[in-house]
N, C-alpha and C positions, 0 to 999 in steps of 0.2 A: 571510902570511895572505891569503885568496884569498875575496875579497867580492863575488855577485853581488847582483843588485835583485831581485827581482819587482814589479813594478807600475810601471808607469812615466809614469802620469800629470801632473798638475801637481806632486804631492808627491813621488814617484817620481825627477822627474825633478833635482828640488831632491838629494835623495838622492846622484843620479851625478852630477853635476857635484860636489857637495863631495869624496863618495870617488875620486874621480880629484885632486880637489885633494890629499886628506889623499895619495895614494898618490908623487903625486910628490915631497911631502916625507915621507914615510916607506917605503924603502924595501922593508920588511921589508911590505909592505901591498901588494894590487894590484887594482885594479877590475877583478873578472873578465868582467863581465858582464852583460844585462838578459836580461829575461823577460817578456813579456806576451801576453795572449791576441790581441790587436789586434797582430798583424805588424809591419804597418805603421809604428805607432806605435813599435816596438820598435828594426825598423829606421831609424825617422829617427833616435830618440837613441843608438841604438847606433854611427851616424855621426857625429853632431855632437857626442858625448865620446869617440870616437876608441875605442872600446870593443867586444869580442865582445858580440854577440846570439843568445843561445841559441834551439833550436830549441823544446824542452820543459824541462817543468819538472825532469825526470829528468837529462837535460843538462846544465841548470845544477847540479842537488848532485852529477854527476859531476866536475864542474870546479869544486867550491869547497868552500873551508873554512868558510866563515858565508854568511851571506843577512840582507836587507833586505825584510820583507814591507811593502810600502805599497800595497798591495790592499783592495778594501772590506772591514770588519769580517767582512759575512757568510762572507768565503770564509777570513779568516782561518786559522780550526781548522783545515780539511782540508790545507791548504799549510802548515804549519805542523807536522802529525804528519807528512808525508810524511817533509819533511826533517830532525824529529829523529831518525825512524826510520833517516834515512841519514847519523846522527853530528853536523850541521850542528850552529853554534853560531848564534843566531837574535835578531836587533833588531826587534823587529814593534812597527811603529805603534801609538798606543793607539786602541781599546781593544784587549786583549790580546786578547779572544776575546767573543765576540756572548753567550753565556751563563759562566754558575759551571760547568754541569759540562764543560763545555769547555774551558776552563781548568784547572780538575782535573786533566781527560787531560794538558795539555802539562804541568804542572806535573809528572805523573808521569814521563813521558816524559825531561823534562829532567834529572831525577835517576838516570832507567833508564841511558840513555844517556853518563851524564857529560858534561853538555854547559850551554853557559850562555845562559840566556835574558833580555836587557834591553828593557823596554816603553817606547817611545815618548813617555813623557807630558814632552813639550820645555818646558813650563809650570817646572817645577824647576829648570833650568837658565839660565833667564828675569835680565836684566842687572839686571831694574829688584828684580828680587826677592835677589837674588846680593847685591847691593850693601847690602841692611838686613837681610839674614839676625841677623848677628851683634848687631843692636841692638834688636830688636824682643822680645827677653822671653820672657813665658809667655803668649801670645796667649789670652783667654779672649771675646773675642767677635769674630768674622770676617763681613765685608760683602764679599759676593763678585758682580759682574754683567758678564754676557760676551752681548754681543750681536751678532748681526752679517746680515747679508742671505740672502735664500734662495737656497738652491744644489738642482738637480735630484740632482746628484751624492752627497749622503748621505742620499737619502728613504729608503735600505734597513733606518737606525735611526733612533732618538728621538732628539729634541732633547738629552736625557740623557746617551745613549752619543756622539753626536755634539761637543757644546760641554760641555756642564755636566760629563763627566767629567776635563773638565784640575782645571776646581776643586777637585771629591772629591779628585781625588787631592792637590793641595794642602794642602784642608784636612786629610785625614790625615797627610801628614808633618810638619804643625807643631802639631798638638793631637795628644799621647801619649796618648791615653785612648780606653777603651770606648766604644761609642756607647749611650746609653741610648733615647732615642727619635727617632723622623725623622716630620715632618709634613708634605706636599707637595699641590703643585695641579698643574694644567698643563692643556692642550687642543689639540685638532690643529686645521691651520684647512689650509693646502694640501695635504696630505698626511696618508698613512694613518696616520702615526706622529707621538706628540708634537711640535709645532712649538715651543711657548711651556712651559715650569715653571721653579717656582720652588719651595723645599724647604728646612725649620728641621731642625738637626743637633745635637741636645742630646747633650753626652757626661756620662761620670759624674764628671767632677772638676768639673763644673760651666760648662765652656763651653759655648758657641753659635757654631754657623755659620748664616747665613742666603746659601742659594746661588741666583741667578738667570741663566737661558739662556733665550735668544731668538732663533730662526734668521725672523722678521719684524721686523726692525728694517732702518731707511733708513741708518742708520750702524753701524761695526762699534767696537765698543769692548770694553776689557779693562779693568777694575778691582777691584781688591782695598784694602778699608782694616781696620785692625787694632787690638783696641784691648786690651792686657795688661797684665800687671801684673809685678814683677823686672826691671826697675822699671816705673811707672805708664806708658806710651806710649801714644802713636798714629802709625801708620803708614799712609799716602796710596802706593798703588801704582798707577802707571798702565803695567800690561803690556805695549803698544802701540808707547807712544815711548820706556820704559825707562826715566823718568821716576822718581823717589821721596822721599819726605820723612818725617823720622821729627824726634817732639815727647818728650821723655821728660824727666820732672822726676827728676833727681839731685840727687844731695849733690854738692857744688860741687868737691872733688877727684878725683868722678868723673865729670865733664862730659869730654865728647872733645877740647876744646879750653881751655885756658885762661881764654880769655873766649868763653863759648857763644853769645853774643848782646851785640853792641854795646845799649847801655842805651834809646836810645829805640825802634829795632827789636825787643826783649825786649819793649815796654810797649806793643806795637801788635800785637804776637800774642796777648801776654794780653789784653789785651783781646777780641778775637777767640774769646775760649774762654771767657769773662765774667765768674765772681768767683772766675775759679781760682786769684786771689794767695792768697784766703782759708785753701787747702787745701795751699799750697807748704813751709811748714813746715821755716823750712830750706835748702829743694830752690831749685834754681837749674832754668831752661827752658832743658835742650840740645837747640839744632837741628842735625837734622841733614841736609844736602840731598848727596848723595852724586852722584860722577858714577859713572854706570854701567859696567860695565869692557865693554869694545869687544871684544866676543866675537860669533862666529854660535852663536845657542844649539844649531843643529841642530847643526852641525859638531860642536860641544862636545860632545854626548850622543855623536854618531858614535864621539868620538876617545874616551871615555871604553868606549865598550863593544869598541872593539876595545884597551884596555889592560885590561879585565878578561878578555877573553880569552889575550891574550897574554904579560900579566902576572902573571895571577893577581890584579888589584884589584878591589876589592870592586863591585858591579854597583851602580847610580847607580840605578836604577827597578827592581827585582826583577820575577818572575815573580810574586811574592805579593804585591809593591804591586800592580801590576797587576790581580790578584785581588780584592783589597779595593774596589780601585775600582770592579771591577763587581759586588760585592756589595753596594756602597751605592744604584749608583745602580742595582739591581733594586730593591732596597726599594722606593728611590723612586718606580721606575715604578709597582711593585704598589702603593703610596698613592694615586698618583693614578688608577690604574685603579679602586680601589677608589670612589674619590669619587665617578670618572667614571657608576659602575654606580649610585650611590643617586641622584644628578641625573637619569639617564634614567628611571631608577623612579619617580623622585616626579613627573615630567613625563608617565608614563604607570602611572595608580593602578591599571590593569586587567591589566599585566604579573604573572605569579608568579614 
């Protein structure tokens, strides 16, 4: 299987370096090659991972069985249809495509063609999250905030498409359910495009997400806290350093440990959480502080999408996750544009 890049900047370049890794230990695997509009830059790392540097982008789908798009959003689509049109099998960063009906196209493309398309969203694959999948329940209320400092580098989209859609896509793969309503703010303060939202995600089985993105922040932070019920939990995720901690009251033969909590340690967390002996019933406080398993999550996605090519296994971020994710966070944007237009209006009464 014969994997070239397109885009070879800071993420790009994360890219060829692991797939030269994964190539050396899989033989059946080979980095064929970068691609980028900046030469130059194509040819520094086409040297320093020991790799061909195509000339065009026609080049590279002549020499390869898949591709790596880590190119801005906007250009996404058009690189994107080129190469299903010419059979590629295709990993494209998220977001999948800057609009729904762009996405449309490849989604049809993907199926015209027979070919397999995995989106980027590395958030999934994530240690800290891998590690309390299996304990965390039926999540019905999600606290989501992802902050981090201005970059010139993704002024092309919203803060939305940018940060806020690792969350969306999150939160849809652990709430099974409809979305019933979405309510959002946001505002642009450097650029022409959303800098700062924040956005309530009511679904029809009854949960919430509340999702916050910030590209003005002095600090860069990921977290995610959970709080479900099958059984009652709460889970503290910190994305970042892969950190996690899960509280769930069981029945005492089904705590993960024997003894879930040494007896004055048990009596200093409840405490902590104030008269929840009163509500335990029973229920024994299993903690549980997991160590994370020592994976690169990029790699992981890599290795996974080229076993669903090669193996036929099931694709780890679909074409249609991908989808979803930028169907939400349109709504969203259209919420807050919406809000955006009656703020300007009531600040100018002589507007029609």
């Amino acid at each position: 299987m014969r994997i070239g890049i397109i885009g070879v900047g800071k993420l790009g370049e994360f890219h060829t370096k692991l797939l030269a890794e994964i190539a050396n230990e899989q033989p059946a695997v080979e980095c064929a090659g970068v691609f980028d509009l900046n030469t130059a830059r194509a040819e520094e790392m086409a040297a320093k991972y020991a790799v061909p540097c195509f000339a065009s982008l026609a080049d590279l789908a002549e020499g390869c069985d898949a591709a790596v798009i880590a190119t801005t959003t906007s250009s996404h689509h058009a690189i994107a249809k080129e190469l299903l049109l010419k059979g590629l099998h295709l990993f494209i960063e998220k977001p999948i495509t800057a609009t729904l009906e762009e996405a449309d196209e490849l989604i049809r493309l993907e199926k015209e063609q027979n070919v397999r398309i995995q989106v980027g969203h590395i958030e999934r694959f994530n240690p800290a999250l891998r590690a309390v999948e299996s304990y965390i329940g039926q999540p019905m209320y999600i606290q989501a905030e992802r902050l981090s400092g201005f970059s010139r580098r993704v002024t092309d989209v919203s803060v939305v498409l940018d940060l806020m859609i690792h969350d969306i896509d999150l939160v849809l793969s652990l709430i099974k359910s409809e979305i019933r309503t979405i309510a959002a703010s946001g505002v642009r303060v450097f650029s022409n495009e959303l800098d700062m939202a924040t956005a309530r995600i009511d679904f029809m089985n009854g949960a919430t997400a509340n999702v916050t993105a910030s590209r003005l922040s002095r600090c860069r932070q990921r977290k995610l806290r959970f709080f479900g019920t099958d059984p009652k939990s709460y889970a503290s995720l910190d994305l970042t350093t892969g950190k996690s901690e899960v509280f769930r009251l069981v029945k005492p033969e089904e705590a993960t440990t024997k003894n879930p909590l040494k007896k004055l340690a048990a009596k200093k967390i409840l405490e902590q959480f104030g008269e929840i002996q009163e509500a335990m019933e029973g229920h024994v406080l299993d903690y549980i502080h997991p160590d994370p398993p020592k994976v690169n999550a990029l790699k992981d996605e890599l290795e996974h999408f080229i076993a669903a090519v090669t193996a036929d296994t099931p694709i780890a971020v679909s074409s249609a996750d991908g989808r979803q994710a930028i169907m939400v966070a349109d709504r969203i944007t259209r919420e807050i544009a919406a809000n955006i237009d009656l703020v300007e209006k009531s600040s100018n009464p002589g507007t029609l």
